[in-house]
N, CA, C and O atoms as CSV, one atom per row, in Angstrom:
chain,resi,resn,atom,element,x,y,z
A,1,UNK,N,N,0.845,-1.186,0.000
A,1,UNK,CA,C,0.000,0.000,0.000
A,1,UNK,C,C,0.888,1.245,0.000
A,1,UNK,O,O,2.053,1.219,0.396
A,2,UNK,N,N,0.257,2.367,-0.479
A,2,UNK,CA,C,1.173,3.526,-0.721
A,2,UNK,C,C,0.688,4.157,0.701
A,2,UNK,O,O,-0.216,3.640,1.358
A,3,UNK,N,N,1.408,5.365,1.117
A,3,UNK,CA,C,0.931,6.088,2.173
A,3,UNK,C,C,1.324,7.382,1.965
A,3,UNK,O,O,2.472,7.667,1.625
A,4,UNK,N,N,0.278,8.354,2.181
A,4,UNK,CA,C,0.262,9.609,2.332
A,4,UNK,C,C,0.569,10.055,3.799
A,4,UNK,O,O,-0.121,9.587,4.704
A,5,UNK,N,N,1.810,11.148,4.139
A,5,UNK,CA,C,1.549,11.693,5.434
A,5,UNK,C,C,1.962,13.078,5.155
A,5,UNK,O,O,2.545,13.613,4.212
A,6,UNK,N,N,1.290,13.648,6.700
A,6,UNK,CA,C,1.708,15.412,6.254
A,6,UNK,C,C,2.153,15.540,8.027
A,6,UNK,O,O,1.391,15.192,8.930
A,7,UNK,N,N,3.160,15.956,8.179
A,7,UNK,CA,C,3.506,16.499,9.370
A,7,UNK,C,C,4.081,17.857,9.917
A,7,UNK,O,O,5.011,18.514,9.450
A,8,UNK,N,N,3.225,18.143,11.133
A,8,UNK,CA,C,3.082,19.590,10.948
A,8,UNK,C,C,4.282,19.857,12.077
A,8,UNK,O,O,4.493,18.972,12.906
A,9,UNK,N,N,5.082,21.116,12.102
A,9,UNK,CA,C,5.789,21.602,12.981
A,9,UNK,C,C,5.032,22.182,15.056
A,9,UNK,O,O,5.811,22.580,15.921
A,10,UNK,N,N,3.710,22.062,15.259
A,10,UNK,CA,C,3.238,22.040,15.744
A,10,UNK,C,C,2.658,20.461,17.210
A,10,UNK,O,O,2.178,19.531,16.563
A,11,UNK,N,N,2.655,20.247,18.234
A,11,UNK,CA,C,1.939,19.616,18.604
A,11,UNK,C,C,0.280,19.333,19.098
A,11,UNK,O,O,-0.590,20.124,19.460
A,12,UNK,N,N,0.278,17.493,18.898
A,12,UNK,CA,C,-1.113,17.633,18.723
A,12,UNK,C,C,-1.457,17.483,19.961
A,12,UNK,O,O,-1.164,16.542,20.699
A,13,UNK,N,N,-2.538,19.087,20.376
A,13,UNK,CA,C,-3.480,19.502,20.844
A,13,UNK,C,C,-3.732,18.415,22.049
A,13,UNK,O,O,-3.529,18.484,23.261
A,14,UNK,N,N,-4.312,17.283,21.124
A,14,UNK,CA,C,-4.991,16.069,21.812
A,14,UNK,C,C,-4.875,15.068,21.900
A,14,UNK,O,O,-5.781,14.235,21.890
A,15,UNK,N,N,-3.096,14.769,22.073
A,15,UNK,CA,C,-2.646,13.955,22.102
A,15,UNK,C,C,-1.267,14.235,23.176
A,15,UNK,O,O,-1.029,15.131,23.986
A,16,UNK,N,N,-0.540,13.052,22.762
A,16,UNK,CA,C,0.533,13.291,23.468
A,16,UNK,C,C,1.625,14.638,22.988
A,16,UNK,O,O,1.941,14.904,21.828
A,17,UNK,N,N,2.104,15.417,24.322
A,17,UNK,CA,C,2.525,16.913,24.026
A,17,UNK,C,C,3.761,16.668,22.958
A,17,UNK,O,O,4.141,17.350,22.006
A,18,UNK,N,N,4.302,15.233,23.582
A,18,UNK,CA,C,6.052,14.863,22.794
A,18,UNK,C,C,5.702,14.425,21.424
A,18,UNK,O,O,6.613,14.039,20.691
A,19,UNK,N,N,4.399,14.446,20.971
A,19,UNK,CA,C,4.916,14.376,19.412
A,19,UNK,C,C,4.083,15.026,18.370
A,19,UNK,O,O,2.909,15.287,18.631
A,20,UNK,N,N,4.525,15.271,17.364
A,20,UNK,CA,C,4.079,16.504,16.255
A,20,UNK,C,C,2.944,16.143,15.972
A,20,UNK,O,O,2.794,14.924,16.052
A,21,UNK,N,N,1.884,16.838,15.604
A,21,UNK,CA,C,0.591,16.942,14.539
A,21,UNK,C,C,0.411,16.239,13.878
A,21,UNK,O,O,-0.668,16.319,14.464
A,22,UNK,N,N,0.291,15.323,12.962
A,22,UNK,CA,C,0.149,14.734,11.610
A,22,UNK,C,C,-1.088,14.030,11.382
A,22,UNK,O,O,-1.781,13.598,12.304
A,23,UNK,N,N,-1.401,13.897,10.025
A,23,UNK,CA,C,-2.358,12.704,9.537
A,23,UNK,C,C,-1.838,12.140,8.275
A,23,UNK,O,O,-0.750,12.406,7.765
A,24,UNK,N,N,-2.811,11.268,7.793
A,24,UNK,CA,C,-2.138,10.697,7.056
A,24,UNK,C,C,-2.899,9.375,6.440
A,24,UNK,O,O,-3.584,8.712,7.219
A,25,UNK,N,N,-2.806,9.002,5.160
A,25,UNK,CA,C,-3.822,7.719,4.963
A,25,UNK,C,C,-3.108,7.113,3.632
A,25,UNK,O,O,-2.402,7.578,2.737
A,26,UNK,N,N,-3.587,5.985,3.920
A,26,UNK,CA,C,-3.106,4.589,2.807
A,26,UNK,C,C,-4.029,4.409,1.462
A,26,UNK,O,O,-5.254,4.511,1.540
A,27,UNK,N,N,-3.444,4.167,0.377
A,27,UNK,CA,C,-4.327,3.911,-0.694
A,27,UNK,C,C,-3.491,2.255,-1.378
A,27,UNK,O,O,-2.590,1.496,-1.023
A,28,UNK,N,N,-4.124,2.331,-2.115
A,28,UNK,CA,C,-3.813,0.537,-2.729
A,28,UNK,C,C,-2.900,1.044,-3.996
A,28,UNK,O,O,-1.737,0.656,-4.101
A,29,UNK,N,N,-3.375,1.754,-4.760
A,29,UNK,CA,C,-2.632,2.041,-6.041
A,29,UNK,C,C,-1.256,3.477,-6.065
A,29,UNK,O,O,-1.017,4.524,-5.464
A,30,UNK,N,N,-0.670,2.636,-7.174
A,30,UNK,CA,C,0.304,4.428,-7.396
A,30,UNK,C,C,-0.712,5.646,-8.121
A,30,UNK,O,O,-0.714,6.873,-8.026
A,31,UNK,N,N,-1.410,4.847,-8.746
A,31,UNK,CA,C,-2.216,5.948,-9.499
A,31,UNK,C,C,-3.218,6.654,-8.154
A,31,UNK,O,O,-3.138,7.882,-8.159
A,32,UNK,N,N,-3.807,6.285,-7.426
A,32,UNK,CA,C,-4.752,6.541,-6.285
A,32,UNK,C,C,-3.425,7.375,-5.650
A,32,UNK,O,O,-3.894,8.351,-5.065
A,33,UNK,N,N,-2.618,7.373,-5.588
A,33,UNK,CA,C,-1.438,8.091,-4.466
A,33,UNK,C,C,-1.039,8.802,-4.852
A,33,UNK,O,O,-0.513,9.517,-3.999
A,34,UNK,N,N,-0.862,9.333,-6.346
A,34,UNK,CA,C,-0.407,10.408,-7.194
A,34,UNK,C,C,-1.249,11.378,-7.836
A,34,UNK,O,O,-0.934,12.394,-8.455
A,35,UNK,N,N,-2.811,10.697,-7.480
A,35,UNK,CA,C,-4.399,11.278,-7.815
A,35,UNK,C,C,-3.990,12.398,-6.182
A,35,UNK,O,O,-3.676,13.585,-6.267
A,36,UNK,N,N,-4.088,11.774,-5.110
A,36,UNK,CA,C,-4.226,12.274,-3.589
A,36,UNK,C,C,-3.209,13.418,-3.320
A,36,UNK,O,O,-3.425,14.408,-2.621
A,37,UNK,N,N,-1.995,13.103,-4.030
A,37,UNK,CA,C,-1.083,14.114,-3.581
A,37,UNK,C,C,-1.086,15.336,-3.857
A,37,UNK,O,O,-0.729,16.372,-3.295
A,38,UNK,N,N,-1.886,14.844,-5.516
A,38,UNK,CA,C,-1.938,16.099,-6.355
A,38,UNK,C,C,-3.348,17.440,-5.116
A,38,UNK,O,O,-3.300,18.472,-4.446
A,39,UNK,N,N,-4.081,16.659,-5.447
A,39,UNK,CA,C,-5.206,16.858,-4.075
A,39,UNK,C,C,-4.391,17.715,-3.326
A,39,UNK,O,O,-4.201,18.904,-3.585
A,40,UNK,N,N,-3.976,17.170,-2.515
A,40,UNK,CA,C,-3.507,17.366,-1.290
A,40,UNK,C,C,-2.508,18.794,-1.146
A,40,UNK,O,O,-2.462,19.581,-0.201
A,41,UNK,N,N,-1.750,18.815,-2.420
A,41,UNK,CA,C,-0.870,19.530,-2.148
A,41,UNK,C,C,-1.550,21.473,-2.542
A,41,UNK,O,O,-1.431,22.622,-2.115
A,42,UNK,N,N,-2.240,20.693,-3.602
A,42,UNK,CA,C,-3.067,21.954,-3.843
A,42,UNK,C,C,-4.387,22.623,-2.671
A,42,UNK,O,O,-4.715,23.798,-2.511
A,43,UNK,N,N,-4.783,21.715,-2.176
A,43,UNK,CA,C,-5.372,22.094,-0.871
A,43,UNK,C,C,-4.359,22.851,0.467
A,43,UNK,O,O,-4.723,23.614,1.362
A,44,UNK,N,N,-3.176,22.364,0.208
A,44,UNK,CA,C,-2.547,22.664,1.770
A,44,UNK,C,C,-2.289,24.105,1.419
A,44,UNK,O,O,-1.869,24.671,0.410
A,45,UNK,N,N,-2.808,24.614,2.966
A,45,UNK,CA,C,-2.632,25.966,3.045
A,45,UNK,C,C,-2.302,26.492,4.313
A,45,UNK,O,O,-2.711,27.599,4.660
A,46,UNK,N,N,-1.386,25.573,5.238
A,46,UNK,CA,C,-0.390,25.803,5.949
A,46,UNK,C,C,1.119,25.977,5.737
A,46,UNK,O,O,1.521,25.774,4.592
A,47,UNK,N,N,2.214,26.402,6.887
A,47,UNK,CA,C,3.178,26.486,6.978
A,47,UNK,C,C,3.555,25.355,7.878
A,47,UNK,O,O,2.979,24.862,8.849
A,48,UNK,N,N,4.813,25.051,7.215
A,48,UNK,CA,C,6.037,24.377,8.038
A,48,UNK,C,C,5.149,23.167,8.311
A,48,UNK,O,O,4.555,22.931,9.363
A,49,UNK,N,N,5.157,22.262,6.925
A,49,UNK,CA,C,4.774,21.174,7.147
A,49,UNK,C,C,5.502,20.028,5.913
A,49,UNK,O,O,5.688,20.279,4.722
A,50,UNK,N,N,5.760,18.983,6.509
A,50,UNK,CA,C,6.277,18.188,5.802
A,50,UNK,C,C,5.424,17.353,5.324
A,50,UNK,O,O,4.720,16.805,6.173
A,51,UNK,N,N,5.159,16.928,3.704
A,51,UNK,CA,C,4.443,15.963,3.033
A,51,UNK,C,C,5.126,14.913,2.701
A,51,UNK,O,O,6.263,15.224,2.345
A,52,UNK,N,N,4.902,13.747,2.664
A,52,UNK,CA,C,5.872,12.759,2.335
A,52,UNK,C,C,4.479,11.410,1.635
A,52,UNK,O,O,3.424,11.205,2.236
A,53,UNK,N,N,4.831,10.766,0.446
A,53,UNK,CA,C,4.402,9.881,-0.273
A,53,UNK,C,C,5.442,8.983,-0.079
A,53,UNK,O,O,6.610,9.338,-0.237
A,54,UNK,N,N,5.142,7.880,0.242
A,54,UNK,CA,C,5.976,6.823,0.172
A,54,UNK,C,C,5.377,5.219,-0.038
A,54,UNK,O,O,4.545,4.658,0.675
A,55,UNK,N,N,6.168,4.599,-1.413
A,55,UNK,CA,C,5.495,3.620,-2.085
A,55,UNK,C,C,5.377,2.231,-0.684
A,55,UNK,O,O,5.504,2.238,0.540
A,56,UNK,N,N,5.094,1.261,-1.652
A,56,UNK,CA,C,4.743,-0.558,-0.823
A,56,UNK,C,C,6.185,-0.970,-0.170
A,56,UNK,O,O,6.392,-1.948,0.547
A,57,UNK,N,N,7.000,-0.124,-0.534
A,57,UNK,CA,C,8.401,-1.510,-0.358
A,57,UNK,C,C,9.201,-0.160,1.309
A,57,UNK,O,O,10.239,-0.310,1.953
A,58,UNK,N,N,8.143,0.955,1.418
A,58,UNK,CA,C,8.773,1.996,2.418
A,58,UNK,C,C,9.873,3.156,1.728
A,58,UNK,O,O,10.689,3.903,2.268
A,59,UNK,N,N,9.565,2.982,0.543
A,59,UNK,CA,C,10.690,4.207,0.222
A,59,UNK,C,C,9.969,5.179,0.012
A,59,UNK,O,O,8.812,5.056,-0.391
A,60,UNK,N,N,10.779,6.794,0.354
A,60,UNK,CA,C,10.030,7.863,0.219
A,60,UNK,C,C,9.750,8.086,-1.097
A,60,UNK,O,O,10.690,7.707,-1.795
A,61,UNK,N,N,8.801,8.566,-1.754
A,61,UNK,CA,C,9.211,8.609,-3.180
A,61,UNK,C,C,9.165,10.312,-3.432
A,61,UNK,O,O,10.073,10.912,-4.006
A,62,UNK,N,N,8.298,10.773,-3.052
A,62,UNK,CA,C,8.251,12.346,-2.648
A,62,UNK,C,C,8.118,13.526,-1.573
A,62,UNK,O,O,7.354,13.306,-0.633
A,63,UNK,N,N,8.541,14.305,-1.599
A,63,UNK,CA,C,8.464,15.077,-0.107
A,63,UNK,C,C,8.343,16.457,-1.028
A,63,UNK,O,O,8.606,16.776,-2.188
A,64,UNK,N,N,7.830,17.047,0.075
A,64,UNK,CA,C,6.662,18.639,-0.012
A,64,UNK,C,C,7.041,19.408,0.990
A,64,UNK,O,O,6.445,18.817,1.890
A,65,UNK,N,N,7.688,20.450,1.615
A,65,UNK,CA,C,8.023,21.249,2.358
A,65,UNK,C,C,7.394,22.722,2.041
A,65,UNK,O,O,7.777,23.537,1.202
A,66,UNK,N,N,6.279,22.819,2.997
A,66,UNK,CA,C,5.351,23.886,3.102
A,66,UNK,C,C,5.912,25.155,4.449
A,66,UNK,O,O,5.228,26.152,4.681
């Protein structure tokens, strides 16, 4: 499975204080993961956040620095 994550320079709120913000979700295809990013990247409209796509085998394949 491919995975989308975005991690923010911020902590989450409502969670534990020691670790950063993020979300993030899995799709089955490269095409579904390269559909999402595109999405994604054009939606983001924060600062100081890291995007990262990374294929089935764990390699990063792209990163986004907002």
């Amino acid at each position: 499975m491919w995975q989308l994550q975005a991690t923010h320079n911020t902590t989450n709120p409502e969670g534990d204080p020691d670790q950063l913000h993020g979300n993030g979700m899995w799709v089955d295809t490269e095409e579904e993961a390269n559909s999402w990013w595109e999405c994604w990247s054009r939606a983001r409209n924060t600062s100081n956040t890291v995007s990262t796509l990374t294929n089935p085998d764990g390699e990063v394949v792209r990163v986004r620095f907002d």
